[in-house]
FIVO-833670 format. One line per field, with one value per residue (C-alpha): x, y, z; residue number from 1. Coordinates in Angstrom, 1 decimal. Layout:
REM residues N
x	[X;...]
y	[Y;...]
z	[Z;...]
nulum	[NUM;...]
REM end
This chain:
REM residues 322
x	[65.8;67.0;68.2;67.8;69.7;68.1;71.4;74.5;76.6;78.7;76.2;74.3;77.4;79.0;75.9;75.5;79.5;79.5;75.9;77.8;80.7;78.4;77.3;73.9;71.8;72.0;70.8;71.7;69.8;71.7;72.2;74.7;77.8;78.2;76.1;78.2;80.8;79.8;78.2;81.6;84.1;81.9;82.2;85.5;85.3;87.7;88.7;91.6;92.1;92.7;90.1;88.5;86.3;82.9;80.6;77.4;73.9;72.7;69.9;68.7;65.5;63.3;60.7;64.1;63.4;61.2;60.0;59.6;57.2;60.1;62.2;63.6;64.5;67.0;66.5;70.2;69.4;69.4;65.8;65.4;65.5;63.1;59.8;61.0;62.2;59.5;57.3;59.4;59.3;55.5;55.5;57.5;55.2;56.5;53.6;54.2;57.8;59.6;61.6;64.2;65.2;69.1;68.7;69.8;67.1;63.8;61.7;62.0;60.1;57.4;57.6;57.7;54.9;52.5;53.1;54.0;52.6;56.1;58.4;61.3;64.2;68.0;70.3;73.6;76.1;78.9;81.9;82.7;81.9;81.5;82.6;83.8;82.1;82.2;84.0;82.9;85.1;84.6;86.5;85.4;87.8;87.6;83.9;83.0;80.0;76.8;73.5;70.4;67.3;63.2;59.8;58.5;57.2;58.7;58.7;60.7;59.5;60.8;62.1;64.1;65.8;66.2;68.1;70.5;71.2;71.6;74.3;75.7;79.5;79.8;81.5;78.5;76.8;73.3;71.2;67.8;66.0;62.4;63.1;65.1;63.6;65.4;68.7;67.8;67.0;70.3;72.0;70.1;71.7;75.0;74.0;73.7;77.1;77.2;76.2;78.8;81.6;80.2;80.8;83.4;85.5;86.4;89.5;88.0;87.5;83.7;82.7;81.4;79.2;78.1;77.5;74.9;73.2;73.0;71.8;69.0;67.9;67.9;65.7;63.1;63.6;62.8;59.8;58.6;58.8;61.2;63.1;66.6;69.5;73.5;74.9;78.1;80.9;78.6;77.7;80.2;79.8;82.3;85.3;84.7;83.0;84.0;87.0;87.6;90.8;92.6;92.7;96.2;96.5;93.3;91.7;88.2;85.9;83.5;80.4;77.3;76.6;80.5;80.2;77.3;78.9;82.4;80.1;77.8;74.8;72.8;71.0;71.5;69.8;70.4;66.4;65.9;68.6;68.3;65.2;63.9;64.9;63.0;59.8;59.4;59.6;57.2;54.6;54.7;55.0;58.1;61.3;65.2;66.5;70.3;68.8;66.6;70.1;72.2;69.4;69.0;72.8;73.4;70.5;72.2;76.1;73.9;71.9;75.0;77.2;79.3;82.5;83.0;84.9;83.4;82.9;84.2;84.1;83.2;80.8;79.1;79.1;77.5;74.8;74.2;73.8;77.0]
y	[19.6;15.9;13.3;10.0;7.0;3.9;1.1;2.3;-0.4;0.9;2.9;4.6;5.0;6.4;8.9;9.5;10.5;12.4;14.7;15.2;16.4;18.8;20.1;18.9;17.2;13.5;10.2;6.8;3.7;0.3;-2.6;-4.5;-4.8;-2.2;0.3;0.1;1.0;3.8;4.9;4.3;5.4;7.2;5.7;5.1;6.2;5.1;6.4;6.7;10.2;9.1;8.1;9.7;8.9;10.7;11.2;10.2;10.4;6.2;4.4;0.6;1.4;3.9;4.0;5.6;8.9;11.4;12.1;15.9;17.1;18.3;14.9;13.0;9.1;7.3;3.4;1.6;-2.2;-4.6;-5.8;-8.5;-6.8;-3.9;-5.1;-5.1;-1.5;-0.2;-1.6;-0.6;3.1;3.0;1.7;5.0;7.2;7.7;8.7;11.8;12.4;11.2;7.8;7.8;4.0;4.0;0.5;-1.9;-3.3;-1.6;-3.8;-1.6;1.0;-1.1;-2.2;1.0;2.6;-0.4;1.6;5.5;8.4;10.0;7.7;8.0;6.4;6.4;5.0;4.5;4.2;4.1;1.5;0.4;-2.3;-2.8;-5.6;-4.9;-3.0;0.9;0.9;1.5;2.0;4.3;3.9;6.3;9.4;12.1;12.1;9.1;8.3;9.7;9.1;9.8;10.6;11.4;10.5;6.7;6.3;9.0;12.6;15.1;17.3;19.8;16.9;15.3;18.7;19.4;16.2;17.2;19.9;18.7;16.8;20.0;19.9;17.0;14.1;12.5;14.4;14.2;14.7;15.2;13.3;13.4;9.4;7.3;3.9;4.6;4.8;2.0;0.0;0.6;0.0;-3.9;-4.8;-4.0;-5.8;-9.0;-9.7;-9.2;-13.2;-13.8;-12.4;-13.9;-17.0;-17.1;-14.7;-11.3;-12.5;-14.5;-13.2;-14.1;-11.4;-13.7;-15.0;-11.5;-10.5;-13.5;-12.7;-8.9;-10.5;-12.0;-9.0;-6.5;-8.9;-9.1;-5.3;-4.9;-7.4;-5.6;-2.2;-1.0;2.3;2.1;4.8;3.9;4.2;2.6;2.7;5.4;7.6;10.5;11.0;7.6;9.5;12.8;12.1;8.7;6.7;3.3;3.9;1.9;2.6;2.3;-0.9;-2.1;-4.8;-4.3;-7.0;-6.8;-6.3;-6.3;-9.8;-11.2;-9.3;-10.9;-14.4;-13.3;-12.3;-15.3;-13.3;-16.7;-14.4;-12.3;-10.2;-12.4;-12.9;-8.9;-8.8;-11.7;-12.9;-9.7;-10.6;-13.6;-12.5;-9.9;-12.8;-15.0;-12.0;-12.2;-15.9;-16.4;-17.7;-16.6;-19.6;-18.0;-15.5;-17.9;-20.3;-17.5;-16.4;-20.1;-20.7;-17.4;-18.5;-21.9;-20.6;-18.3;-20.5;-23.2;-20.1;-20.8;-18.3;-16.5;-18.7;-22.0;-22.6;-22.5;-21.0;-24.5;-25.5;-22.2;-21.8;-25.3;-24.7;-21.3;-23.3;-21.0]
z	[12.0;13.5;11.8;13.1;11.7;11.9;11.6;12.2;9.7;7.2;5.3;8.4;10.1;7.8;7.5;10.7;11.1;7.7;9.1;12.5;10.8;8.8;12.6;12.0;15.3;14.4;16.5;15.7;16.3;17.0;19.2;21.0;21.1;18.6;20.5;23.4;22.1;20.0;23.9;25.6;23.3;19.7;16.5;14.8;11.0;8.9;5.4;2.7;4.9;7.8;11.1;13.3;16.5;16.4;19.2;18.4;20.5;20.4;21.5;21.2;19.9;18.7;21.2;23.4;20.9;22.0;18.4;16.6;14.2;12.2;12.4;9.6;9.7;7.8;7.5;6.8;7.5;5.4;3.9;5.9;8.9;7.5;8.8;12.0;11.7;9.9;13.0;15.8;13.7;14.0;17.3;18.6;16.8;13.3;11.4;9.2;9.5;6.2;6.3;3.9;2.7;2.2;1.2;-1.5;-3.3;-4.5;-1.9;1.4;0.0;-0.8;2.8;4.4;1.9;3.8;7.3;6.4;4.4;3.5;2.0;-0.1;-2.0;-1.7;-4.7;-2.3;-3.9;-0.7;-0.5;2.7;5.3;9.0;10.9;14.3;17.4;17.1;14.0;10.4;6.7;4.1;0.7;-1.5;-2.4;-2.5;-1.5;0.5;-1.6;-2.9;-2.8;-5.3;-3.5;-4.1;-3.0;-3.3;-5.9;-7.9;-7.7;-5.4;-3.1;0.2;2.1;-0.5;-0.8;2.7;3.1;0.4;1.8;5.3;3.5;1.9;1.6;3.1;2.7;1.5;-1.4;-2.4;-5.5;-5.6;-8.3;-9.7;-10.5;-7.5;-8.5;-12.1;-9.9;-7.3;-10.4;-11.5;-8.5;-8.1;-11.4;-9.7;-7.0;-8.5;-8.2;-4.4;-4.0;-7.0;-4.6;-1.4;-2.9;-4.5;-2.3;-3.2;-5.3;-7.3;-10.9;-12.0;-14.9;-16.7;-14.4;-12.9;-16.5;-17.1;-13.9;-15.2;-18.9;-17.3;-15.0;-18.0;-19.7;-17.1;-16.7;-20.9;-20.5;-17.2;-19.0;-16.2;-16.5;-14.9;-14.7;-15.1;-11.7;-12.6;-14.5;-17.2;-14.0;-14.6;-10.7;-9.9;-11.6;-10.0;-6.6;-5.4;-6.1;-4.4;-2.7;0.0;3.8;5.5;7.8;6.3;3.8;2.1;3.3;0.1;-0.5;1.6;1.3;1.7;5.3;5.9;5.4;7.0;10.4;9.8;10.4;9.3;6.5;3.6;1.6;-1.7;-1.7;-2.1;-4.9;-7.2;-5.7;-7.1;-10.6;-9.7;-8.7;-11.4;-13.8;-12.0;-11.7;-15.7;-15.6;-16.8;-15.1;-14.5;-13.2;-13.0;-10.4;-9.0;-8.4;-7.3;-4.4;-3.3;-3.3;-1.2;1.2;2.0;2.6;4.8;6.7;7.3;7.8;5.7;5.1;1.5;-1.2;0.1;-3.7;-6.8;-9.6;-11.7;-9.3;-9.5;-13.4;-13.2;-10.7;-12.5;-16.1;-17.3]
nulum	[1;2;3;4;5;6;7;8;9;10;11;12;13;14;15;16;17;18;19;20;21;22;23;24;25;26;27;28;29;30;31;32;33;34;35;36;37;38;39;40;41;42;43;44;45;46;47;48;49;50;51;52;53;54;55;56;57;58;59;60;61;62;63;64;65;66;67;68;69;70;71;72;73;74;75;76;77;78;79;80;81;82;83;84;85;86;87;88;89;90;91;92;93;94;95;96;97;98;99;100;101;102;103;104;105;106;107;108;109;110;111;112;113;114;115;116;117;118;119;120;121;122;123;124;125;126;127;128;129;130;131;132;133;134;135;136;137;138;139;140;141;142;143;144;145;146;147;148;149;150;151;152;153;154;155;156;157;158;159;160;161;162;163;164;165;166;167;168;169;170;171;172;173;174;175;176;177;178;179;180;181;182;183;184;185;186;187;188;189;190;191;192;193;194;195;196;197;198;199;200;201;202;203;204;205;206;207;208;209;210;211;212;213;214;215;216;217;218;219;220;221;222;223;224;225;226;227;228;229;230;231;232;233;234;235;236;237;238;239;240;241;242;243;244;245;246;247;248;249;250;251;252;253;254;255;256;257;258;259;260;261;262;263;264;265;266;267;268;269;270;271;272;273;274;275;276;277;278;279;280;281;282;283;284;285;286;287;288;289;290;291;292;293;294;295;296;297;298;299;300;301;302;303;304;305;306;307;308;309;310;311;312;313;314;315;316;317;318;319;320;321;322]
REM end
């Protein structure tokens, strides 16, 4: 069995380095400036245990991979790159080998379900970020994360459970689960406050305005008749897997989005993560017009690329209606 990692940010890199250092046969998927250096000198992991450079197989694209029956793809972009993953995917001649979505959101699935017979859900719950060529950070201690994982749209089946146990003693546990989108569910809420922080800046406190955003969510949730699972602070697998530590000589970027801003990409995934609070209100013709502010908000400092903290906390309550 082959793994191939499809992104190789801080989530698939991470992967990729973590399945390598299990001695499994792993091939990672990126581009650029970050590819070449992986090429010329591996990828540099670091973590509150030190670093280390791992040599990883790369290519630029998938159509570079002569495919296996027996392969088994990882997607780790962001959403609003999935599309043209998913395409370039089918385009190599992924067909029935199972894609695993190690995504935030709930969307990619959805996407990928349009294109592929055997798709499945990762809850990822992995602190770390990626900002410079060849390099990737992983905070968690003593594991460096953990992911729940199960067929789209629910169930679990022989390829959910051999990619737990690819991951087997690793650094990056997984759990089989008969239920993913309850955890994915679980993790959006979380994610809500990754615009929050782009925003304002990772040292800004904003609780209050996080916890509004989650209000609303767990509304629409209720009125949706959506099932979601505690993947924070009530997951007993935070305290005893995956502490956020520190990493000498290093300072936590923040969340997804914050890196996002901080490399101005010119987009975020805001739409996918409050916008989806947002559209399952509008498909039962209602509103959530703090979501809906927070995704347009995130969209702009995007588009004018705009560095985290370029507003404040008063200006947000106020466009917010906190």
């Amino acid at each position: 069995m082959r793994i191939i990692v499809l992104g190789l940010g801080a989530v698939g890199g991470t992967l990729a380095a973590a399945l390598h250092a299990a001695g499994r046969e792993v091939v990672g998927i990126a581009r650029g400036e970050h590819l070449a250096a992986i090429r010329t000198d591996g990828l540099l992991l670091r973590t509150p245990g030190g670093s280390r450079r791992v040599p990883l197989d790369a290519v630029r694209d998938p159509t570079e991979i002569d495919w296996r029956p027996d392969d088994m793809v990882v997607v780790a972009v962001k959403t609003q790159h999935s599309a043209e993953a998913f395409d370039r995917l089918r385009a190599a001649g992924v067909h029935e080998q199972p894609v695993f979505c190690a995504q935030n959101g709930v969307e990619n699935e959805r996407i990928a379900a349009r294109l592929f017979a055997n798709v499945h859900g990762v809850c990822v719950m992995l602190p770390g970020d990626h900002s410079d060529p060849g390099e990737v950070r992983a905070y968690g201690a003593p594991k460096l994360g953990f992911f729940d994982v199960g067929r789209y749209p629910s169930g679990r089946d022989a390829d959910d459970d051999r990619f737990a146990a690819a991951l087997e003693g690793s650094e990056l546990p997984a759990f089989p689960v008969a239920d993913v989108m309850a955890s994915k569910y679980g993790k959006l809420l979380l994610n809500l406050g990754n615009a929050v922080e782009a925003a304002l800046g990772p040292e800004e406190k904003s609780a209050d305005i996080t916890g509004a955003l989650r209000e609303e969510a767990e509304e629409v949730f209720r009125s949706a008749d959506i099932d979601w699972r505690d993947v924070g602070a009530g997951d007993a697998r935070r305290d005893e897997l995956m502490q956020i530590s520190e990493i000498d000589g290093v300072t936590r970027i923040g969340s997804s989005s914050t890196q996002s801003l901080v490399r101005g990409a010119g987009s975020i995934e805001s739409d996918y993560l409050n916008g989806e609070i947002v559209l399952l209100a509008r498909l039962q013709g209602r509103d959530a017009p703090r979501n809906a502010a927070m995704a347009r908000l995130a969209a702009e400092l995007a588009r004018d690329c705009k560095p985290p903290g370029s507003v404040s906390v008063e200006d947000l309550r106020r466009k917010l209606g906190i």
